[in-house]
Structure formats: C-alpha cells, structure tokens
NUKOLVO-285774 format. One record per residue (C-alpha): residue number from 1; z, y, x; residue in one letter. Coordinates in nm, 4 decimals. Layout:
// residues N
<NUM,<Z,Y,X>,"A">,
...
This chain:
// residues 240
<1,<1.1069,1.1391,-1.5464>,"X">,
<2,<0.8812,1.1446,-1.3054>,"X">,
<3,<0.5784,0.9571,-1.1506>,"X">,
<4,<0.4978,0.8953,-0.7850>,"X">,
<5,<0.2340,0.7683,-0.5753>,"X">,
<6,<0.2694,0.6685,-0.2052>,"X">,
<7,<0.0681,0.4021,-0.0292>,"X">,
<8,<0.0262,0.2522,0.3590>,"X">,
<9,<0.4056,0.1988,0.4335>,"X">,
<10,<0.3847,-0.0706,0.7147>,"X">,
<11,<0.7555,-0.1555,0.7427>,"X">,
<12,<0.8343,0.2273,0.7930>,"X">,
<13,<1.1570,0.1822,0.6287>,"X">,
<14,<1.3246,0.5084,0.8107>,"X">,
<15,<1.0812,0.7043,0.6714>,"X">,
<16,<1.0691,0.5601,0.3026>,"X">,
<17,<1.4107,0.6445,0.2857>,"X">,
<18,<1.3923,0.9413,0.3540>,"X">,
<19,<1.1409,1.0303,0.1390>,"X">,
<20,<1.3276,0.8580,-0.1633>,"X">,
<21,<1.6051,1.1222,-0.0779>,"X">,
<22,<1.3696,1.4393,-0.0634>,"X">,
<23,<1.1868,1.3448,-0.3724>,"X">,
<24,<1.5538,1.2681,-0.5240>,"X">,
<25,<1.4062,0.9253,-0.6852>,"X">,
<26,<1.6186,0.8365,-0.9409>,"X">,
<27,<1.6198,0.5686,-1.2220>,"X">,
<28,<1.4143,0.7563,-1.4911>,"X">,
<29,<1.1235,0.7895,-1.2313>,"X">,
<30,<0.8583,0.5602,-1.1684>,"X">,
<31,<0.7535,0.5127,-0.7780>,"X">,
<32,<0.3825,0.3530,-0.7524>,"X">,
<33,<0.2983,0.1701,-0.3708>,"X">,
<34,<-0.1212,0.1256,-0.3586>,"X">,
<35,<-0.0559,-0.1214,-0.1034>,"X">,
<36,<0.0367,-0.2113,0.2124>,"X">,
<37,<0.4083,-0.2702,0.2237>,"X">,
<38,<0.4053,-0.4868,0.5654>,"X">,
<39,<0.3125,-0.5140,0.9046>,"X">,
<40,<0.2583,-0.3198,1.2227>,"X">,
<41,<0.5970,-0.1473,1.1594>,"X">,
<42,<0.9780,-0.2375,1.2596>,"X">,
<43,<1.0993,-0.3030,0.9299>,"X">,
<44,<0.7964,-0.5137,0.6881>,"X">,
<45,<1.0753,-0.7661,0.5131>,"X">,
<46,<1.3498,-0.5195,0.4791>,"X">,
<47,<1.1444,-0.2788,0.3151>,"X">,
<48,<0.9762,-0.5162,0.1351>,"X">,
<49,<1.3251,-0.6816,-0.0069>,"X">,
<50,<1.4521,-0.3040,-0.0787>,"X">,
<51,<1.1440,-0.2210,-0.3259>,"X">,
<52,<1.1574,-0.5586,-0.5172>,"X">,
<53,<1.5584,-0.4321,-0.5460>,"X">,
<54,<1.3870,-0.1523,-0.7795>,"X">,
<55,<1.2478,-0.2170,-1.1390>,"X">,
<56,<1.0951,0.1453,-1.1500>,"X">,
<57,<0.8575,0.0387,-0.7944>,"X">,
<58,<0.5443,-0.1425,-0.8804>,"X">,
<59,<0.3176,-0.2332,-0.6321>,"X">,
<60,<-0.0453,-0.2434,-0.6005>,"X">,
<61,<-0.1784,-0.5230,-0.3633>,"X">,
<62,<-0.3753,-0.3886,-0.0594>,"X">,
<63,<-0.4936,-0.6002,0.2368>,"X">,
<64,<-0.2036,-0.6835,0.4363>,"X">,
<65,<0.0136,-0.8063,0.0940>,"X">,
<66,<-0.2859,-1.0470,0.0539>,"X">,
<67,<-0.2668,-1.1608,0.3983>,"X">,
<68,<0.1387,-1.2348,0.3462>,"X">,
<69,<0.0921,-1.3552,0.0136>,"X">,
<70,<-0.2088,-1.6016,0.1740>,"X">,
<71,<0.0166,-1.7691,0.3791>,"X">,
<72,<0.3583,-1.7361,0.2250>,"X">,
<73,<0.3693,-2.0927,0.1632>,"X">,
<74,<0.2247,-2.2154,0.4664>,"X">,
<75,<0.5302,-1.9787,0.6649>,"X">,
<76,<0.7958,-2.1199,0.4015>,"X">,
<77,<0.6314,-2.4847,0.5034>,"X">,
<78,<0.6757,-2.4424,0.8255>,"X">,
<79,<1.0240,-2.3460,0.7907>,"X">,
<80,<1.0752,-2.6620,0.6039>,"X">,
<81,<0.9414,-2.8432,0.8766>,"X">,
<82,<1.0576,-2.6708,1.2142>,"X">,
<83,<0.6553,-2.6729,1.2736>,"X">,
<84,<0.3901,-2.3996,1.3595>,"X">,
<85,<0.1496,-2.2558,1.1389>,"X">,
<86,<-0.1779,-2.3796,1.1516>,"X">,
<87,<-0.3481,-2.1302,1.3133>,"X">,
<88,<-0.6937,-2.0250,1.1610>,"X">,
<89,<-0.9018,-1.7338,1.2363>,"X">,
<90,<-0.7880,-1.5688,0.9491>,"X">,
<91,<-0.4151,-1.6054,1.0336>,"X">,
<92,<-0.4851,-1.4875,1.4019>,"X">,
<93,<-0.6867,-1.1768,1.2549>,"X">,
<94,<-0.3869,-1.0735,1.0750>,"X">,
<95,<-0.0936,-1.1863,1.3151>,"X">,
<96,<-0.2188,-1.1020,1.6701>,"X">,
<97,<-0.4954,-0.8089,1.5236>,"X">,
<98,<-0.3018,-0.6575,1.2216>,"X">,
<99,<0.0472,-0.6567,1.3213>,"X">,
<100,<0.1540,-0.9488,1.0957>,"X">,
<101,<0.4043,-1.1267,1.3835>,"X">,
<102,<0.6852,-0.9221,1.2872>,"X">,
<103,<0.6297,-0.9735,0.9314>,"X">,
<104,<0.6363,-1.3744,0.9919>,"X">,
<105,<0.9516,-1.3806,1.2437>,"X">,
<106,<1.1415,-1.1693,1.0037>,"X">,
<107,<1.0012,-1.3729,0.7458>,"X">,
<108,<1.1430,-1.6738,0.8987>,"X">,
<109,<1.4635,-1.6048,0.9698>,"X">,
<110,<1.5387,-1.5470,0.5424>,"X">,
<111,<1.7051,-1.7971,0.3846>,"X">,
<112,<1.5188,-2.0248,0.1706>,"X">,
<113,<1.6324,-1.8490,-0.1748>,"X">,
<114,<1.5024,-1.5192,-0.0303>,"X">,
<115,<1.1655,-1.6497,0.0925>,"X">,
<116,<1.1133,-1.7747,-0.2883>,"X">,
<117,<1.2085,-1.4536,-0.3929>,"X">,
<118,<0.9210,-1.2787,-0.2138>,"X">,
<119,<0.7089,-1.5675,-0.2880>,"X">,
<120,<0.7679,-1.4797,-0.6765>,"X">,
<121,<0.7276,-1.1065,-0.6518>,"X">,
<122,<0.3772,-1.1140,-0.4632>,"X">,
<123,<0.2496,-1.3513,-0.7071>,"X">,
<124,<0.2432,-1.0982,-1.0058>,"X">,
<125,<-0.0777,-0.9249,-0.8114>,"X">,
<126,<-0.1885,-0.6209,-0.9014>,"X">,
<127,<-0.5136,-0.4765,-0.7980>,"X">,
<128,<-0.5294,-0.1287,-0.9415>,"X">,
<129,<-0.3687,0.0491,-1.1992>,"X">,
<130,<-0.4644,0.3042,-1.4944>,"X">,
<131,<-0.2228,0.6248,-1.5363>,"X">,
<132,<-0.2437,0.9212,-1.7601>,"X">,
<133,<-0.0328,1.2257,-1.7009>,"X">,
<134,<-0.0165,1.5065,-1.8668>,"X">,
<135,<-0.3634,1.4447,-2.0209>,"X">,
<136,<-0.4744,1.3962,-1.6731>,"X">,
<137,<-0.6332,1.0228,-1.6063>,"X">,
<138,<-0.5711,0.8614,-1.2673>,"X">,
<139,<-0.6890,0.5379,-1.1220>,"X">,
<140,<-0.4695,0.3782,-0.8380>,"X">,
<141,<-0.6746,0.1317,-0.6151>,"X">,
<142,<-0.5784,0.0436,-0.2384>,"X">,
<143,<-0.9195,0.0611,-0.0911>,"X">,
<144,<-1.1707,0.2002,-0.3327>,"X">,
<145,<-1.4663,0.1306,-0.5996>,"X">,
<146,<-1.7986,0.0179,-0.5197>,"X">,
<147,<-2.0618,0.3244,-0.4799>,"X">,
<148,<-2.2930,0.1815,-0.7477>,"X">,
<149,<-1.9884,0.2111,-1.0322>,"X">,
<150,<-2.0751,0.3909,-1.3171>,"X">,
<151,<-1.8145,0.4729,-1.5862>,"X">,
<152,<-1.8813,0.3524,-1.9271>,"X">,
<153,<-2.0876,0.0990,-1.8126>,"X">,
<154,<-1.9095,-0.1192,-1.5203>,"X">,
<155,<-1.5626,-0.2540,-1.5873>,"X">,
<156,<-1.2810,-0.2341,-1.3543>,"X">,
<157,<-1.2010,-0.6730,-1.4436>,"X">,
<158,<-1.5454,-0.7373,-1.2747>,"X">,
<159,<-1.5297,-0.5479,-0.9807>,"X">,
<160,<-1.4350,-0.7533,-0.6986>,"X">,
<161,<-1.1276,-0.7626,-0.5364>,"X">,
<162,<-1.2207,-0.7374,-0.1947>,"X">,
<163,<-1.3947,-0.4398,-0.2529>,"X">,
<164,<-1.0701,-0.2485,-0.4001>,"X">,
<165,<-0.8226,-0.3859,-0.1607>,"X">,
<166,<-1.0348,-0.4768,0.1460>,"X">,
<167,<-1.3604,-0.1928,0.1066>,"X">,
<168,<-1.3982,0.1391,0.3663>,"X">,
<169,<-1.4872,0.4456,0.1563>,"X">,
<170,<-1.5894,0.8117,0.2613>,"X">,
<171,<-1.3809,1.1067,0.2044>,"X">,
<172,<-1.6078,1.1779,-0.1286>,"X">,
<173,<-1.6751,0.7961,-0.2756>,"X">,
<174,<-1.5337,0.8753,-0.6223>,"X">,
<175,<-1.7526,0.7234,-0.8859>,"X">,
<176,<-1.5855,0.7880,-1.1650>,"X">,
<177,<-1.6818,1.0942,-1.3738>,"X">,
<178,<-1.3438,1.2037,-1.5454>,"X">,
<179,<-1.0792,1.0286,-1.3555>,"X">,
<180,<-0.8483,1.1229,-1.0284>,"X">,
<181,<-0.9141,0.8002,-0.7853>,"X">,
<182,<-0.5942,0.7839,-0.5765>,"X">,
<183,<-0.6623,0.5534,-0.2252>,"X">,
<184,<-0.4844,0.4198,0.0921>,"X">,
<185,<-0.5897,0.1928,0.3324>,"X">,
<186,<-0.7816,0.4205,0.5650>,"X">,
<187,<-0.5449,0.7046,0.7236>,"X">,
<188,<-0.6510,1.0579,0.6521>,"X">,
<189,<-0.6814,1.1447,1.0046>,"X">,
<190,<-1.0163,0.9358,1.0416>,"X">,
<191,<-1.2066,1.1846,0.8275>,"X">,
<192,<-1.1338,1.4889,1.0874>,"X">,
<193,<-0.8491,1.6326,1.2250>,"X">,
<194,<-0.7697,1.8808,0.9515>,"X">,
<195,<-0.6472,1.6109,0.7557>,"X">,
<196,<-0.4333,1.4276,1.0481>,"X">,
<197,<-0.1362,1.3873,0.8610>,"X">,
<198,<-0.1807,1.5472,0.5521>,"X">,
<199,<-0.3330,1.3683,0.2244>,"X">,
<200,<-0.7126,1.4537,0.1890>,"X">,
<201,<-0.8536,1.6005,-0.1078>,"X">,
<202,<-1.2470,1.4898,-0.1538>,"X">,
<203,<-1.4976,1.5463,-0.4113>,"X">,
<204,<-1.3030,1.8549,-0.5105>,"X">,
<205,<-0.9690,1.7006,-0.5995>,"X">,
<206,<-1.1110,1.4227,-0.7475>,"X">,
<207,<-1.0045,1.1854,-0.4868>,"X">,
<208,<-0.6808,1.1544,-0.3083>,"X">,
<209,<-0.6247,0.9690,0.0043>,"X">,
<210,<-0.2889,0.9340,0.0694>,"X">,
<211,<-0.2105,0.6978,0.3986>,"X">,
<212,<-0.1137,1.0003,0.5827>,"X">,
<213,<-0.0909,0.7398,0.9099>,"X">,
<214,<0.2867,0.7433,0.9288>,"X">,
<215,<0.2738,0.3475,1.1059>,"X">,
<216,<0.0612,0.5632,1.3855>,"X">,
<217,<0.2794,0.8453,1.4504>,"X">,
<218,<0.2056,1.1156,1.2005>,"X">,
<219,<0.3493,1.1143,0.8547>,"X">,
<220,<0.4473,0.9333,0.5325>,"X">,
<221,<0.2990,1.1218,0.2246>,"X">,
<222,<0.4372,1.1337,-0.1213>,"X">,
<223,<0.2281,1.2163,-0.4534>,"X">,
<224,<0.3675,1.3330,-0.7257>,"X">,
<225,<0.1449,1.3120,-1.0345>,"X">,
<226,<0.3389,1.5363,-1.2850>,"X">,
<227,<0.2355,1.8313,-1.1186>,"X">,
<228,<0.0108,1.7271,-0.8180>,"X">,
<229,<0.3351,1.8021,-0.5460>,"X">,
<230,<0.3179,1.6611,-0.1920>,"X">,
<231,<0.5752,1.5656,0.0279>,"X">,
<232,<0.6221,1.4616,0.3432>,"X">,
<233,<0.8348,1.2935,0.6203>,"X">,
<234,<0.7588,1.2938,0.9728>,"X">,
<235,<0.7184,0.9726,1.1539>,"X">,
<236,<0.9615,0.8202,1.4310>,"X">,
<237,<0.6539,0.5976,1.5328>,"X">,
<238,<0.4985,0.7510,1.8619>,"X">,
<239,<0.1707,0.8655,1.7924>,"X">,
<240,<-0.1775,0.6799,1.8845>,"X">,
C-alpha cells in the first residue's frame, strides 16, 4: 500500500491516466486530490465521474469544487426547467474568468441520476486532511494556512475556509513547526522558472507545492508520501 498526493487536475483526464498507469495505482493504495478537479481543461465531468468511480480517491475541496458545488443546484434547476442560470458576478467570475463553461455544458448534458450523483459526492467537503507516514506528519490543504498560525495554539476547525482553499501563499509560508504542508492552487512556475514544471520544495522540504501547471502546458505531478517519490507526465495542453 501506498499513499499519493496530486492536486490542480483541471479536467486533464489524458494526463491523470497516465499517471495512474506509471505510478501502477492499484486497490491497496490510497490516491489524495488537494483540489481542483474541474475547469479550464477538456475533460472536468469525465474526470470528475472517473475519481468518484474509486473508493481509495478522496478529495480535498479547493476553489473551483466550491464554485461547482455553489451552483450545482442552480445548473441541475435549470435543467429542470430548460432555463438559464441566473447570472451573478460570482457565476460570471468562475464561468467566463475561471474556465467553468465547459464544466456546466458537460454538466448539462448528464442525465438527471448522474447530476445527483455529483451533487452527493461534493457535499461530503473536505477542507484539509491530517496524514502520518512513516512517523512523518503531513497536512494536505488546497491553498494554505494563515501566516499568523501557530501550532499548539490555533486549531485547524477555526481557521477559515477561504483562507485554505481560496488564500495565495509564498514559496516558504509553512507555519507549522513539525509538519510537511502539502499545497496546490498556485502553479510552481509562478515562484521562478526553476520550478516551471516541477513541484517546489520551500522552507527546506517543509512545504510542497505540487500544481506543477499541467492545465497550462507543463506537467501533472505525482507525490508519493511513503518515500517522498515524484512523478511526472507531460502535458498535451499547449503551453501559456
């Protein structure tokens, strides 16, 4: 058995594939997403279907599974209805800014049993996640902790969750004194080009950011927390 870590997908279904293959995922392992399933990529519902498939995937809510989970309703409504969304600013901000229109049109053309399905699964929300292997502790979160968390004193339950799924970090914002913080959200190649592509290591391993940018062209990185191994899988997404 073995425990993985991979965040930022973005409907990059090729590429998750493949990386299930070359990490030979099996049933005794245990695959953890820190967020981001959907949007900007070809393939957000698809991949999305595919991991609920999976007992041993777990996923940890970042941005863009709030946004779909925020208006998973409203979409299935609609459906009901043969009407349009409402659009707010908040729906615009994620469908015309964030790449959420392919998410909704593949969204909409589900069946009704399948769009309850999803609507099930994203309720059980997860925010971060506590691991411990081989005596070393880890702390999954999509986005990051606030820079004034102290360990011992703060608790994770108060911290809120807009901060760890919505919150900008630098390469070095680990708080946390005796724990491994593993983050998405931001891809590695906006703290300096020798990290385009390749997870970052801050704070002197202490930190992990793992969105490896493979959405924009550069690659899908894999964690694996048994013995720290990365993998990777190029991208068939042009690069920008």
């Amino acid at each position: 058995m073995s425990i993985y870590v991979i965040s930022d997908l973005h409907g990059c279904k090729k590429e998750f594939d493949q990386m299930l293959e070359l990490i030979g995922f099996n049933d005794y392992d245990e695959l953890w997403i820190d967020g981001d399933i959907c949007d900007r990529g070809k393939e957000s519902i698809p991949l999305l279907q595919e991991i609920m498939s999976y007992d041993n995937m777990h996923l940890i809510f970042g941005n863009h599974d709030v946004w779909l989970a925020r208006y998973i309703q409203d979409l299935i409504d609609a459906k009901k209805d043969n009407n349009s969304v409402d659009m707010t600013e908040d729906l615009m901000l994620w469908l015309h800014y964030n790449g959420g229109y392919g998410t909704m049109d593949q969204f909409m053309d589900l069946d009704f049993p399948e769009c309850y399905d999803i609507k099930l699964y994203l309720e059980d929300k997860l925010v971060y996640k506590r691991l411990k292997v081989n005596g070393r502790k880890f702390l999954l979160v999509h986005a990051g902790l606030p820079d004034d968390f102290v360990s011992g004193r703060d608790r994770l339950s108060e911290v809120p969750e807009k901060i760890m799924i919505w919150g900008h970090i630098g390469l070095d914002d680990n708080p946390l004194t005796d724990t491994t913080l593993i983050v998405g959200h931001t891809p590695t190649f906006a703290y300096g080009d020798e990290f385009d592509g390749k997870i970052a290591h801050g704070k002197e391993g202490t930190i992990l950011h793992i969105d490896c940018g493979c959405v924009y062209g550069r690659t899908l990185g894999c964690i694996r927390l048994d013995d720290m191994q990365e993998f990777y899988v190029p991208s068939t997404y042009p690069r920008r």
